[in-house]
FIDOKE-968560 format. One record per residue (C-alpha): x, y, z. Coordinates in nm, 3 decimals. Last residue first. Layout:
# residues N
> X  Y  Z $
...
//
This chain:
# residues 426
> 10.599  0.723  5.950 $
> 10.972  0.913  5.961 $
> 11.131  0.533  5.847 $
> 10.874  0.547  5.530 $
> 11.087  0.864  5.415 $
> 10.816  1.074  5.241 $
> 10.472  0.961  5.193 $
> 10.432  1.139  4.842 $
> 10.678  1.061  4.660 $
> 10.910  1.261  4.371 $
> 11.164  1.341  4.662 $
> 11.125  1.201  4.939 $
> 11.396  0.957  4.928 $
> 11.430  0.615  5.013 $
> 11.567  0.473  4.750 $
> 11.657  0.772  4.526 $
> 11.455  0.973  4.338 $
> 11.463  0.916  3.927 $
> 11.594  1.233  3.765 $
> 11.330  1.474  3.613 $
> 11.257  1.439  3.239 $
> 11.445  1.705  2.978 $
> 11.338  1.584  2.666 $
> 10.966  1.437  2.792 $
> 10.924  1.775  3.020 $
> 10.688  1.616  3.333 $
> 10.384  1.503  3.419 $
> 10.352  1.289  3.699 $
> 10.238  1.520  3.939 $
> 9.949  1.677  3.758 $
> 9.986  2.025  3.728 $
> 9.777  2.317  3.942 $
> 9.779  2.656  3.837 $
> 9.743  2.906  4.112 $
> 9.527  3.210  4.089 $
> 9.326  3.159  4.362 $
> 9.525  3.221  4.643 $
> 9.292  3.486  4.785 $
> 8.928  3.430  4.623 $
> 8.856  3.633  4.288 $
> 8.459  3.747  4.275 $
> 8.228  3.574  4.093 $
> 8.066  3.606  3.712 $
> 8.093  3.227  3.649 $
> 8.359  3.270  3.399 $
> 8.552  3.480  3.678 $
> 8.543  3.206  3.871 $
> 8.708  2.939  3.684 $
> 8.979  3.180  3.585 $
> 9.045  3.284  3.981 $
> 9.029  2.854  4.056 $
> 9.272  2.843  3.750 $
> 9.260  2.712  3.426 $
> 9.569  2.566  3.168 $
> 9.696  2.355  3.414 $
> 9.561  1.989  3.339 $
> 9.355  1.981  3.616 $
> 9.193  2.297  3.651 $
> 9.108  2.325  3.263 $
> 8.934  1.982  3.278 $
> 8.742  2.037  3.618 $
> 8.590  2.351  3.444 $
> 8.505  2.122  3.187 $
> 8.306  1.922  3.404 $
> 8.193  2.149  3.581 $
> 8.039  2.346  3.262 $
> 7.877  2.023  3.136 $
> 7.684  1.965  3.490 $
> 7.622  2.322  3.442 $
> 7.423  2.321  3.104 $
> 7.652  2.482  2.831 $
> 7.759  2.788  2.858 $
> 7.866  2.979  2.451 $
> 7.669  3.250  2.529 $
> 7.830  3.408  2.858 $
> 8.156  3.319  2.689 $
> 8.106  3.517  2.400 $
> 8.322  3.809  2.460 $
> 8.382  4.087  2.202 $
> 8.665  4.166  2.105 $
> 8.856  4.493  1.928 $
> 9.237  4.568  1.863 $
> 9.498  4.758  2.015 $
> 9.883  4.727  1.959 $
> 9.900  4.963  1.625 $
> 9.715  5.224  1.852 $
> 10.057  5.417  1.896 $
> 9.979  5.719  1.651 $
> 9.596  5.713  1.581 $
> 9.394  5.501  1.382 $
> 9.173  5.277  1.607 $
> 8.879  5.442  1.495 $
> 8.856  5.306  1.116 $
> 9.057  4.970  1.047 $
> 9.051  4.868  1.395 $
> 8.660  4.908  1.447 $
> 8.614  4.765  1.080 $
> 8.813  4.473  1.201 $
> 8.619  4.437  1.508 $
> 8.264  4.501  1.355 $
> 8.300  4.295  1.083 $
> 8.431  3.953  1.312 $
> 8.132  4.038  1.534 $
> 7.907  3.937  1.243 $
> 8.094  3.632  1.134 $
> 8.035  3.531  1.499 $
> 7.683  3.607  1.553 $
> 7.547  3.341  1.300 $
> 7.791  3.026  1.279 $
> 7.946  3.047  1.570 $
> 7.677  3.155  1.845 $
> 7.391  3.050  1.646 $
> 7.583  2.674  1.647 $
> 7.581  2.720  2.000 $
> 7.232  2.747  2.003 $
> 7.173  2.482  1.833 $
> 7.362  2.276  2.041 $
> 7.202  2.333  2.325 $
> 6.856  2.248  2.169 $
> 6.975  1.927  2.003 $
> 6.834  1.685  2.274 $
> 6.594  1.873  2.388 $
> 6.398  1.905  2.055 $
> 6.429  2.146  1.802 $
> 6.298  2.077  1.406 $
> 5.981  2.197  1.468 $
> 6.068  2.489  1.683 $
> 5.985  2.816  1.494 $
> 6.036  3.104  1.729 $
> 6.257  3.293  1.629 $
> 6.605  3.145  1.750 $
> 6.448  2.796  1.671 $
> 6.437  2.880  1.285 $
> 6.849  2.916  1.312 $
> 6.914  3.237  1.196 $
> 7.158  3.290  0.811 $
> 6.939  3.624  0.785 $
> 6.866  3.512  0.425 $
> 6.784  3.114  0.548 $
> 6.551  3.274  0.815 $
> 6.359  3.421  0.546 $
> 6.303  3.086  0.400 $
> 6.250  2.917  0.677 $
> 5.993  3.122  0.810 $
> 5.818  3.143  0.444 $
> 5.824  2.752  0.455 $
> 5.613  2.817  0.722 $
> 5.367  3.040  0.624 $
> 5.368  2.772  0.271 $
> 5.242  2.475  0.530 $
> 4.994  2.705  0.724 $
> 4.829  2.816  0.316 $
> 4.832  2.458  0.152 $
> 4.620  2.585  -0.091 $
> 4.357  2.353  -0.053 $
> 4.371  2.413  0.339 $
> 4.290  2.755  0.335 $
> 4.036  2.682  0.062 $
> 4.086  2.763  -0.310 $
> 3.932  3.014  -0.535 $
> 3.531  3.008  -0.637 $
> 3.271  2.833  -0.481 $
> 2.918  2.846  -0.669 $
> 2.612  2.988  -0.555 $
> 2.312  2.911  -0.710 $
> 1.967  3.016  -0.801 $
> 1.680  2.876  -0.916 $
> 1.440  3.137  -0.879 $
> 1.556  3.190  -0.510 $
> 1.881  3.184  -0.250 $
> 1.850  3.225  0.088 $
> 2.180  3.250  0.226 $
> 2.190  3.173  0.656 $
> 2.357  3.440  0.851 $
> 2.575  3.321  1.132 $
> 2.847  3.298  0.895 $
> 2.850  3.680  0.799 $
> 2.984  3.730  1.233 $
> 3.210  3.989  1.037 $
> 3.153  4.118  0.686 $
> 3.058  3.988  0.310 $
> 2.738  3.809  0.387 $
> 2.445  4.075  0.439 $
> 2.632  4.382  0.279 $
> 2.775  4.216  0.035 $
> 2.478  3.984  -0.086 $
> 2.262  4.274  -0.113 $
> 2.533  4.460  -0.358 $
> 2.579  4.212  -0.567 $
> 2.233  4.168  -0.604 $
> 2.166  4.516  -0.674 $
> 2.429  4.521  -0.915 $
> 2.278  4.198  -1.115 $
> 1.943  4.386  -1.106 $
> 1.994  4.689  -1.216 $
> 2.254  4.498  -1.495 $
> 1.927  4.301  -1.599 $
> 1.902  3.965  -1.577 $
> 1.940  3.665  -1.777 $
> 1.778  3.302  -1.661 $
> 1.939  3.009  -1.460 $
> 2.117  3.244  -1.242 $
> 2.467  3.174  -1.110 $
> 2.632  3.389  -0.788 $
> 2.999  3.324  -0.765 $
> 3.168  3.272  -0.400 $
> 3.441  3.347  -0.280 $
> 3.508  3.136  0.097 $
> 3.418  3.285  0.405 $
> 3.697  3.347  0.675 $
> 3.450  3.622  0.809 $
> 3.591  3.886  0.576 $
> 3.823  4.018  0.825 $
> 4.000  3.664  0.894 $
> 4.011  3.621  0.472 $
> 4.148  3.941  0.455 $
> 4.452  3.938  0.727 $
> 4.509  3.560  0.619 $
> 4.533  3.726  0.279 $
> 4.802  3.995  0.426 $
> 5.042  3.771  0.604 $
> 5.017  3.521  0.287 $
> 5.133  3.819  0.065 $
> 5.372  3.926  0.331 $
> 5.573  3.650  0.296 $
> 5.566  3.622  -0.045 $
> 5.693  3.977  -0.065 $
> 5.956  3.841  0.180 $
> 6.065  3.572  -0.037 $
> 6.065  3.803  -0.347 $
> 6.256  4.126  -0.173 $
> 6.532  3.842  -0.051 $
> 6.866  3.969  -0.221 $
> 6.754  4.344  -0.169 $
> 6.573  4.404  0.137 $
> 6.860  4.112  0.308 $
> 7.097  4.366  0.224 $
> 7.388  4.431  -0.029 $
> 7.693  4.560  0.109 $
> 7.971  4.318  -0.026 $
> 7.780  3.984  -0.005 $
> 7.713  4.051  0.321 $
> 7.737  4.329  0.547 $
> 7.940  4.668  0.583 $
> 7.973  4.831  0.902 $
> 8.111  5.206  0.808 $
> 8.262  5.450  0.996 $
> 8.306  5.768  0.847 $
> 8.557  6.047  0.932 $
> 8.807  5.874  0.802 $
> 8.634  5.850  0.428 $
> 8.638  6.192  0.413 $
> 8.284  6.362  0.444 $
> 8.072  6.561  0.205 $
> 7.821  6.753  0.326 $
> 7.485  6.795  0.151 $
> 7.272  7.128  0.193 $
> 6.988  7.210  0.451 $
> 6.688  6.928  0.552 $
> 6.653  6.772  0.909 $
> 6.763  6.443  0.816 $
> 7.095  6.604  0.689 $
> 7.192  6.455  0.303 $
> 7.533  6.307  0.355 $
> 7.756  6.245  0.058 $
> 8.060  6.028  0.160 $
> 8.394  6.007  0.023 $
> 8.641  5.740  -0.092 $
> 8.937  5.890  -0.285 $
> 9.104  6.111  -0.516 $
> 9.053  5.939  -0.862 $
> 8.710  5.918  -0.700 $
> 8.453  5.649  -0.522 $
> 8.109  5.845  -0.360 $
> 7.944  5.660  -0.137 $
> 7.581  5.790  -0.079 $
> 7.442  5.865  0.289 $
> 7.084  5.960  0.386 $
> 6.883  5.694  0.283 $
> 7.082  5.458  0.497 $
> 7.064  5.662  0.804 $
> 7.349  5.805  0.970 $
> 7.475  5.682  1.326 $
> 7.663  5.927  1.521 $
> 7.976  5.815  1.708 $
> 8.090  6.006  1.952 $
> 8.416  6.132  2.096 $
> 8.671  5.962  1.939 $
> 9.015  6.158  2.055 $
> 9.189  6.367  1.833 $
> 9.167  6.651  1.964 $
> 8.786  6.651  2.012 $
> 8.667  6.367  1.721 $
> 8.328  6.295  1.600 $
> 8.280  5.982  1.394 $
> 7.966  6.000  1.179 $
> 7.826  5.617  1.159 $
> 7.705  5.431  0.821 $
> 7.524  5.074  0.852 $
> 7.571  4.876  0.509 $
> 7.333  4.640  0.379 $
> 6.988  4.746  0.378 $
> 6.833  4.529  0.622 $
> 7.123  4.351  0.773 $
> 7.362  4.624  0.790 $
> 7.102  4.956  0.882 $
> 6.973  4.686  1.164 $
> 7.335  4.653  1.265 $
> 7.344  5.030  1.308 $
> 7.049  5.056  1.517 $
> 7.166  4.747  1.756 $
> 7.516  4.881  1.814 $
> 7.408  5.257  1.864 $
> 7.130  5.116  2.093 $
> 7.406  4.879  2.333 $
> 7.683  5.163  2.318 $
> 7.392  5.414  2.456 $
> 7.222  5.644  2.291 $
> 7.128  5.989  2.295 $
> 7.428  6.249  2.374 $
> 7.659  5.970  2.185 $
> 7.742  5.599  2.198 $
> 7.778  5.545  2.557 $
> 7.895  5.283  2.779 $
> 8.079  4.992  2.591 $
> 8.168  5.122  2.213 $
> 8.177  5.519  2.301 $
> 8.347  5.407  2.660 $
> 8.604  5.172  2.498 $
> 8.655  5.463  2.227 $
> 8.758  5.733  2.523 $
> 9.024  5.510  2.635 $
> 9.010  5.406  2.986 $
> 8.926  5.050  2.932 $
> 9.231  4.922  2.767 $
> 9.202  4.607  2.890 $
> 9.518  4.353  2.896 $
> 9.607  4.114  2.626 $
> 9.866  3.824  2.648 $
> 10.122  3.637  2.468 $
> 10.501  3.772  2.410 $
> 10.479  4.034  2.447 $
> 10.115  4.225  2.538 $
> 9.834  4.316  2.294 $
> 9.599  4.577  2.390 $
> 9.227  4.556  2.470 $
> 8.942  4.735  2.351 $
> 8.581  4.626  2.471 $
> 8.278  4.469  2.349 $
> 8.060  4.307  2.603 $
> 7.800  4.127  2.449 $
> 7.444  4.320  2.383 $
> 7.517  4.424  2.093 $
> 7.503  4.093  1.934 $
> 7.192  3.891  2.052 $
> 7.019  4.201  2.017 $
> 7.091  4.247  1.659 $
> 7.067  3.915  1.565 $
> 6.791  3.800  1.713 $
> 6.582  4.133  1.698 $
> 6.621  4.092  1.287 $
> 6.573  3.746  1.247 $
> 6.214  3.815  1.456 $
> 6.122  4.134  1.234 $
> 6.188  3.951  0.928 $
> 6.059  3.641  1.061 $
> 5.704  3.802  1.191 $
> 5.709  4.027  0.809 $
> 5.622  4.420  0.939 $
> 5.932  4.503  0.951 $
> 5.968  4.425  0.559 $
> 5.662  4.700  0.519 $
> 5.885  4.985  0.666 $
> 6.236  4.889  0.470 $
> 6.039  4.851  0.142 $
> 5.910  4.550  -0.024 $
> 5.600  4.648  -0.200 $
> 5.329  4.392  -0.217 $
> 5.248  4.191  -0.549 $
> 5.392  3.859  -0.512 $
> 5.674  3.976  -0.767 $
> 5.812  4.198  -0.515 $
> 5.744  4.586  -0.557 $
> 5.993  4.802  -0.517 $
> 5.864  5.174  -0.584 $
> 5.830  5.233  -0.208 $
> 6.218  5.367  -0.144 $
> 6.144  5.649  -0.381 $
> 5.777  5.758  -0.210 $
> 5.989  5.746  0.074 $
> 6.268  5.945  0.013 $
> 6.011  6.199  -0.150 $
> 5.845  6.194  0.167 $
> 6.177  6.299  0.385 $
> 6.277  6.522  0.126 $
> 5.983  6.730  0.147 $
> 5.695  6.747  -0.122 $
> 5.633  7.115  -0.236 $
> 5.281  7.214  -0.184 $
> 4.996  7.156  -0.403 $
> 4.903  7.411  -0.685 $
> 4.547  7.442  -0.691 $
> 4.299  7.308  -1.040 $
> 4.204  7.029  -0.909 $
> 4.536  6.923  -0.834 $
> 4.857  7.081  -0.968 $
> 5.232  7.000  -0.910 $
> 5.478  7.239  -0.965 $
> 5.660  7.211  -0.652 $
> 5.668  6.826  -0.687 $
> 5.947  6.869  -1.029 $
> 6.114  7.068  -0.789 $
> 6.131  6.830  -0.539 $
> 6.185  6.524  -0.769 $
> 6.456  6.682  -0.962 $
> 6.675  6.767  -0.604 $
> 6.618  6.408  -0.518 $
> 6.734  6.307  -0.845 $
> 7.075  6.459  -0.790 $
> 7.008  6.366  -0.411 $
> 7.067  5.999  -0.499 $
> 7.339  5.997  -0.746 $
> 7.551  6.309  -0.845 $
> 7.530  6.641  -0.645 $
> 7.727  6.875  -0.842 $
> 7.955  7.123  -0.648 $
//
């Protein structure tokens, strides 16, 4: 079978590596897992550094957008209920793909690290890719598949999946059932991909704070003579002036400068060049591509106390929610397949992060018990507590009533309807 794509060249690059000579030896073979590399590190972002999967980790908000969401997410329960008639769902929790989602992903993981790892494939690159092992039907595990590792392949027949093991050995193509797939935005492209400039930028500024901390924090300087002199003595200068000013603790070491000499400033301050104000514009920026309020990493100048709460409510609906809605529908559409599984579907359940203070929760709480729709059970299971006995009464207020079918009027002197009873019986 022809391997199109991604291991098509893969296959070039490692022979064309086999026949590589240096100083006159042939060099060994490169691998697939360097080649991968040295193919995922030929993006470079307009600001100069290369954007790959490894350096983007290293960007504070790239890193910090990424824990947010990921953690934030997999660590809510997420469990498989089933529909009841005519309104209802009860827990299906002793189906083997409640425990793979909830408990345990595979040998390795648990449902919490599966989650995480493959929303991290999502965000960064786009699309997180899962092997779905079955016994007898059942799910069993699910495997996750790194990104450089997987290519879609679309046919007349189909949707199949070229998978290239980590460990080395031949490609196996899967059916598009025996996949699982989390795709993200935009149709599977990742944050690497639409945002490669921003965090280029990102890590430009990362990196010349880096320098100018290691270099003392002096600024460039250019060295001006009043006369010409020789190249001897233009290199030895340079070099003098390095190795006395252009390291650590250099500021402590006063410049004596002779014959007329001067030393002129080159570049642009810290502050000229408005270097704190562009890191965090950079925050924002990135942020904006994850779709994470700043506050959730970190940056705080726009939170105070009185909007705190419901900013993070707002990361609850507006940032983990789209995300949760992706992995229940793709849960449904690819392991909840089987004969009679029409009735099941997947939630997670916010309510943990959706509290608000508890003078707020009360009050609500007070709400729901009052009008009917809550009872003292409900109330407590939303505050993680056990059920009481009698609990799971709903209450009604006592002059509420069906307005096209209202209660008769009591009579005079009847109980009924009041709440003192017969005022003769007093």
């Amino acid at each position: 079978m022809k391997t199109p794509g991604i291991f098509r060249e893969l296959g070039q690059r490692l022979r064309a590596a086999g026949s590589v000579m240096r100083n006159g030896e042939p060099q060994a073979a490169m691998g697939p897992e360097e080649l991968i590399k040295e193919m995922a590190s030929s993006r470079r972002s307009t600001a100069g550094p290369v954007i790959n999967s490894e350096s983007a980790m290293r960007v504070g908000a790239v890193f910090a957008c990424m824990s947010v969401i990921s953690e934030d997410l997999s660590s809510l329960p997420l469990g498989i209920f089933k529909k009841l008639s005519p309104r209802g769902r009860t827990s299906m929790h002793d189906l083997p793909v409640h425990r793979v989602l909830h408990d345990q992903a595979n040998e390795w993981q648990t449902a919490m690290e599966f989650r995480e790892q493959l929303m991290g494939y999502a965000l960064l690159r786009g699309k997180g890719h899962a092997l779905i092992s079955r016994v007898r039907g059942a799910i069993d595990e699910l495997l996750p598949i790194h990104p450089d590792h997987i290519q879609e392949l679309k046919t007349p027949a189909g949707l199949f999946y070229e998978v290239q093991p980590e460990k080395g050995g031949p490609v196996v193509t899967y059916a598009a059932k025996d996949i699982f797939c989390l795709v993200g935005k935009a149709g599977g492209r990742g944050v690497l991909q639409v945002a490669r400039d921003s965090i280029g930028e990102a890590a430009a500024q990362q990196e010349h704070a880096s320098e100018n901390f290691r270099d003392g924090g002096l600024t460039r300087v250019s060295l001006e003579h009043p006369a010409k002199i020789s190249e001897g003595a233009a290199k030895r200068l340079r070099e003098t002036w390095v190795e006395i000013y252009g390291g650590k603790g250099a500021h402590a070491k006063p410049a004596i400068l002779e014959e007329g000499m001067k030393a002129n400033k080159i570049g642009l301050t810290a502050a000229e060049m408005q270097f704190l104000d562009g890191r965090e514009f950079s925050v924002e920026d990135i942020a904006r591509f994850f779709r994470v309020s700043p506050h959730k990493i970190g940056h705080l100048k726009r939170a105070t106390n009185n909007n705190i709460e419901e900013l993070s409510i707002d990361h609850v609906t507006s940032t983990l929610g789209p995300w949760a809605v992706r992995w229940e529908q793709r849960i449904k559409m690819s392991l909840l397949t089987a004969p009679g599984e029409a009735d099941l579907f997947a939630k997670h359940t916010f309510n943990g992060l959706l509290r608000g203070d508890t003078a707020k929760r009360n009050a609500a709480y007070a709400v729901g018990r009052q009008w009917g729709w809550l009872s003292a059970n409900d109330v407590r299971e939303m505050e993680d507590k056990n059920p009481i006995e009698g609990g799971d009464v709903y209450l009604l207020p006592v002059n509420m009533q069906d307005a096209k079918n209202p209660l008769p009027a009591p009579e005079p002197g009847s109980a009924k309807g009041g709440l003192g009873g017969d005022p003769s019986n007093a």
